[in-house]
C-alpha positions in Angstrom: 67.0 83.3 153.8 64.8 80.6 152.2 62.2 79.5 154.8 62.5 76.2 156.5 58.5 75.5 157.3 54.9 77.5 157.2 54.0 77.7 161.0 50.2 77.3 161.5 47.6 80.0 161.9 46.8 79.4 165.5 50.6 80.1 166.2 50.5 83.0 164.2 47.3 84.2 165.7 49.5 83.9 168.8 52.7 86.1 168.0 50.1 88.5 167.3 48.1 88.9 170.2 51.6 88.7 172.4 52.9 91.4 170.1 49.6 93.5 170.9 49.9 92.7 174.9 53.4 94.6 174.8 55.8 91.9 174.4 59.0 92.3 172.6 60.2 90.6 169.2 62.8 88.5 171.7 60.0 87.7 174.4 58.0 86.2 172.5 60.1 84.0 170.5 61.4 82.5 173.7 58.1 82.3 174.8 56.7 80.1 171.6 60.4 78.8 171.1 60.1 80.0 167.7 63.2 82.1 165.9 63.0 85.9 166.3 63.4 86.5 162.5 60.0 84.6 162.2 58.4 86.6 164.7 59.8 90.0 163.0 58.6 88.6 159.9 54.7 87.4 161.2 54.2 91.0 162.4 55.8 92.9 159.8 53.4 91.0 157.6 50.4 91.6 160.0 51.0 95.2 159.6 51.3 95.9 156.3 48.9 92.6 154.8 46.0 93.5 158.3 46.2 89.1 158.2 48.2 86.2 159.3 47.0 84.2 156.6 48.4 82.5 153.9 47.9 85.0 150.8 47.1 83.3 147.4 49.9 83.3 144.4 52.4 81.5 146.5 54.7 79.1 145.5 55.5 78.0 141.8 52.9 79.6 139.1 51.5 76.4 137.0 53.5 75.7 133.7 50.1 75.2 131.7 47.1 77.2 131.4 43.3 75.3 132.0 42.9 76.2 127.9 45.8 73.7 127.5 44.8 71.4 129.9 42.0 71.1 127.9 43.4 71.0 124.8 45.2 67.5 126.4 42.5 66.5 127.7 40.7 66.5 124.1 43.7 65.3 122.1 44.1 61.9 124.1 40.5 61.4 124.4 40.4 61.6 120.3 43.6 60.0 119.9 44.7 57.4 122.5 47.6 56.7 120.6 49.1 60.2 120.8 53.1 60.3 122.5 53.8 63.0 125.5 56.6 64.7 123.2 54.1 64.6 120.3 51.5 67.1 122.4 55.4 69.1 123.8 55.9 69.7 120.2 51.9 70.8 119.4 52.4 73.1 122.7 55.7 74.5 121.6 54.2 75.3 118.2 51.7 77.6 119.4 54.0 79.1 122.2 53.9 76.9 125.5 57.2 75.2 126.8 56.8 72.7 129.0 58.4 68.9 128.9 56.8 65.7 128.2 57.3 64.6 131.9 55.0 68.2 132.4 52.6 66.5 130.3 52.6 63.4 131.3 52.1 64.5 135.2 49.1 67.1 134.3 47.4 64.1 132.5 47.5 61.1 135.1 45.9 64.3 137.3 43.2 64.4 134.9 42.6 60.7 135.4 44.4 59.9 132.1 47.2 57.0 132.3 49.6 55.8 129.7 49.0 51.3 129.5 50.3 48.9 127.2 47.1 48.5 125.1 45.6 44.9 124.9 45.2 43.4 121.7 42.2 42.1 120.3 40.8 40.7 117.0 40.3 42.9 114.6 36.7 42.3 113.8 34.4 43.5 111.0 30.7 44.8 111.3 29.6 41.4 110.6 32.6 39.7 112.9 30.7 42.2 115.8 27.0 41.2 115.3 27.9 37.2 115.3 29.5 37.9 118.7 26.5 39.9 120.1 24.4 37.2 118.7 26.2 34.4 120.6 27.0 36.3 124.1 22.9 37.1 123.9 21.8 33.5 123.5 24.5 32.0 126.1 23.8 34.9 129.0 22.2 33.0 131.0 24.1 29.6 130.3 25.0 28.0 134.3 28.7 28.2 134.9 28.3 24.1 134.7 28.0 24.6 131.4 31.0 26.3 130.9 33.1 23.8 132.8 32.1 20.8 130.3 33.0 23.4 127.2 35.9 22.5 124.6 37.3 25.9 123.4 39.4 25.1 120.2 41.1 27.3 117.5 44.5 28.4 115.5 46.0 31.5 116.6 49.7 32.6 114.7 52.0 33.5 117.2 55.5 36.2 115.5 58.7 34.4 116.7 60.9 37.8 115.8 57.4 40.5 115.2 57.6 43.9 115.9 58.8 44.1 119.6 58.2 48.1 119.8 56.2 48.9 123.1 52.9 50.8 122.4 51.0 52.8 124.7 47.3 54.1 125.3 46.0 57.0 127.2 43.0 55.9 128.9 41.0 55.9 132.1 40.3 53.2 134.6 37.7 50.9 133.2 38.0 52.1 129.9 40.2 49.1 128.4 38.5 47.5 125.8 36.9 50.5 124.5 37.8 50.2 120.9 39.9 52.9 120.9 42.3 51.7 123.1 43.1 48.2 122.0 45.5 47.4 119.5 43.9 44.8 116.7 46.0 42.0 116.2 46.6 41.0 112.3 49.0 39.0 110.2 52.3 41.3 109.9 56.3 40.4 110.9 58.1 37.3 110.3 59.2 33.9 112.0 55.9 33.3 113.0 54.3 29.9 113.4 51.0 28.9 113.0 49.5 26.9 116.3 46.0 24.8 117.3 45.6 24.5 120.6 42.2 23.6 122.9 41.6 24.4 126.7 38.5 24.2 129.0 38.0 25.6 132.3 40.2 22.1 134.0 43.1 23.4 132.0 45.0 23.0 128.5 45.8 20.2 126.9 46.6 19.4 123.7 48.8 22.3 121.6 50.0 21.6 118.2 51.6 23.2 115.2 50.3 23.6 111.7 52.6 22.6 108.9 51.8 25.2 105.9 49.0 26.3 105.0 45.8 24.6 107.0 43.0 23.1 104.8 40.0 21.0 106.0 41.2 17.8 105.8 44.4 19.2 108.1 42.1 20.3 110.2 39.9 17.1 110.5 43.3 15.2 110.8 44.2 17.3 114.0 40.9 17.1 115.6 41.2 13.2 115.3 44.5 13.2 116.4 43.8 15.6 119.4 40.3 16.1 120.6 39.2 13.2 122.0 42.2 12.7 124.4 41.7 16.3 125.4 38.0 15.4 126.8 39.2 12.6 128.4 42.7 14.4 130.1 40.4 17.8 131.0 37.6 15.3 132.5 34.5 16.9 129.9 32.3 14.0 130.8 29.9 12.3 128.4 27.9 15.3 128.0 30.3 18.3 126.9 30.6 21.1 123.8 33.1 21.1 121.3 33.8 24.5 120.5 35.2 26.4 117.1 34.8 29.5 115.1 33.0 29.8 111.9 36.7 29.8 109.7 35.5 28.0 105.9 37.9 25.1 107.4 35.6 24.7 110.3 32.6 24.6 108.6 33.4 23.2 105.0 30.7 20.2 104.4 33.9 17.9 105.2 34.4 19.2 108.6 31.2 19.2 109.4 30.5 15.7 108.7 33.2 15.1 111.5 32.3 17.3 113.6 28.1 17.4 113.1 27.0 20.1 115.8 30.0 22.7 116.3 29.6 25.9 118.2 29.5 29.4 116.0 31.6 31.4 117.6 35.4 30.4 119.7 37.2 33.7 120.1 38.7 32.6 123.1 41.1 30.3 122.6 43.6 32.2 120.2 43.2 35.0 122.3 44.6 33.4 125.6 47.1 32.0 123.1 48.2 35.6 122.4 48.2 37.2 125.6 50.1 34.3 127.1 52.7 32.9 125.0 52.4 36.2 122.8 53.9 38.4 125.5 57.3 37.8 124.8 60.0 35.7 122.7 59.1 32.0 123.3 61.7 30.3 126.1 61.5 26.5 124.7 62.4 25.2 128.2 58.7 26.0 129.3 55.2 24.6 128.3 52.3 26.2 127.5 50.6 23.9 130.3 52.9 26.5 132.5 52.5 29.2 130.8 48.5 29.2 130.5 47.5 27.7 134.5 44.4 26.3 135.4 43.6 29.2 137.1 43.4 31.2 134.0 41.3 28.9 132.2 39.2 29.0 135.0 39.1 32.8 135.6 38.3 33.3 132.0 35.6 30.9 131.9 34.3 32.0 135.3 33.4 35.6 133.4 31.4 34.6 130.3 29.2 33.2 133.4 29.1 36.8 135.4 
C-alpha cells in the first residue's frame, strides 16, 4: 500500500513510548487517531532500524551524478549557446540517459537560465576602446546634460530576417557579458535602411534611406530633419547634436555642416533594434508608440548612474 503522508517525529516518538507503557497496536491508534497499519509499521521499524527517523536513500535516486553536473555546469559556462538535447546527446554518448527537460531543471538549480540573448553591435578592438574613451570623459556629465542631447544615427532594420528564436544560458546579471549577446550584422533580406534621432523628451523625426547613403544624403537629411527635432523635443538654445564616427559623418563635407559633432552615438540604432526590431513591422503603428518617452528617458537616465 503506497503511503499517503510522513507523520512527524514527535508523533512517532509518541507511538513509541505508548507501545513501551503496554499499550496495544489498536489502543494506540485510537488514542493518536492514526491508522493501525501505521502504528504496526512505526514499531516494526523501531525494532528492527533502533530509530524513528527518517533513514537516508529514500525516495527517487538522482538521474545525474555531481561529475555530470559539472560537466553542465562547464559546457554552458564555455558555450552559452549550447541546446539542452545537444548536452542529452553528449550524456548519452558516454552512457547517461536522462532528457533535455532533466537537463534543463538540474541547470536553472545551478543558477543557470535559458534567455533570449540581446543583441548588440558587433564591435572591433578599436570599436571597444573609442567607447571606453567616450563613457570615461562623460562619467561625470549631470543628467541635465543628457536631457539637452540629440542622439542621431542609421540603423537597418530585416523586414523578413531570420525569425529563429536563440537562446543563452546565463546567470542573473550576467547579460551583456560578451558571451551572451548575440552581435547584430548585415545578413537576411527585405530589409530597409532607417535614420532616426531621439533625446530624453522623446522621438521625433524617423526617416528612410533611399539606396545607398552618401554624405551629401546625409547632410540633405540632417537639413531636412534636425532642426525641427530640437525644436519639437524642446533642446533649448544650448543642446548636443550627437552621431558616430561613420566616414559619412565625418567626411570634410559633413563636417562643415555640422562643425562640432559628438564621437561616439551607439544608442540610437540600438533602441531602433530592440524596439521596432522585435518583431515584423505592423504599419498601423508609429515608432513615436513604439519607442515612449519613458524609454528615452530610462535609457538616458543610466549613462548618468
Amino acid at each position: 500500500m503506497v503511503k499517503s503522508r510522513e507523520w512527524s517525529r514527535k508523533t512517532r516518538e509518541e507511538v513509541i513510548t505508548l507501545h513501551r507503557k503496554g499499550n496495544g497496536y489498536k489502543k494506540i491508534a485510537k488514542m493518536l487517531n492514526i491508522p493501525r497499519e501505521t502504528i504496526g509499521s512505526i514499531i516494526r521499524k523501531f525494532k528492527a532500524k533502533g530509530t524513528v527517523e527518517t533513514l537516508p536513500g529514500r525516495g527517487r535516486k538522482k538521474m545525474l551524478t555531481s561529475t555530470a553536473v559539472r560537466y553542465l555546469k562547464r559546457r554552458v559556462e564555455k558555450s552559452p549557446r549550447v541546446t539542452a538535447e545537444e548536452l542529452r546527446k553528449h550524456l548519452s554518448d558516454v552512457g547517461t540517459e536522462v532528457s533535455a527537460q532533466t537537463i534543463r531543471r538540474t541547470l536553472r538549480n545551478e543558477g543557470l537560465h535559458a534567455r533570449t540573448p540581446r543583441r548588440t553591435p558587433l564591435l572591433s578592438p578599436k570599436n571597444k576602446k573609442s567607447r571606453l574613451q567616450y563613457a570615461k570623459s562623460h562619467v561625470d556629465k549631470p543628467q541635465k546634460f543628457w536631457d539637452s542631447v540629440l542622439w542621431t544615427d542609421e540603423t537597418k532594420l530585416e523586414l523578413f530576417g531570420p525569425m529563429d528564436q536563440r537562446y543563452v544560458w546565463r546567470r542573473k546579471n550576467k547579460v551583456y557579458e560578451e558571451k551572451n549577446t548575440l552581435p547584430t550584422v548585415k545578413h537576411g533580406g527585405g530589409s530597409i535602411m532607417l535614420w532616426g534621432c531621439f533625446a530624453s523628451a522623446g522621438t521625433w523625426k524617423l526617416q528612410r534611406v533611399q539606396g545607398t547613403m552618401n554624405s551629401l544624403q546625409y547632410q540633405e537629411i540632417l537639413d531636412h530633419n534636425v532642426m525641427q527635432s530640437v525644436t519639437n523635443l524642446r533642446l533649448g538654445r544650448r543642446w548636443t547634436f550627437q552621431q558616430d564616427n561613420d566616414p559619412k559623418h565625418t567626411s570634410k563635407s559633413t563636417r562643415a555642416v555640422v562643425p562640432n559633432p559628438g564621437p561616439q552615438g551607439p544608442l540610437t540604432g540600438q533602441i531602433l533594434q530592440i524596439t521596432m526590431g522585435k518583431s515584423r513591422p505592423n504599419p498601423a503603428i508609429t515608432e513615436q508608440q513604439i519607442i515612449t518617452p519613458v524609454l528615452c528617458f530610462r535609457y538616458l537616465a543610466n549613462l548618468a548612474c
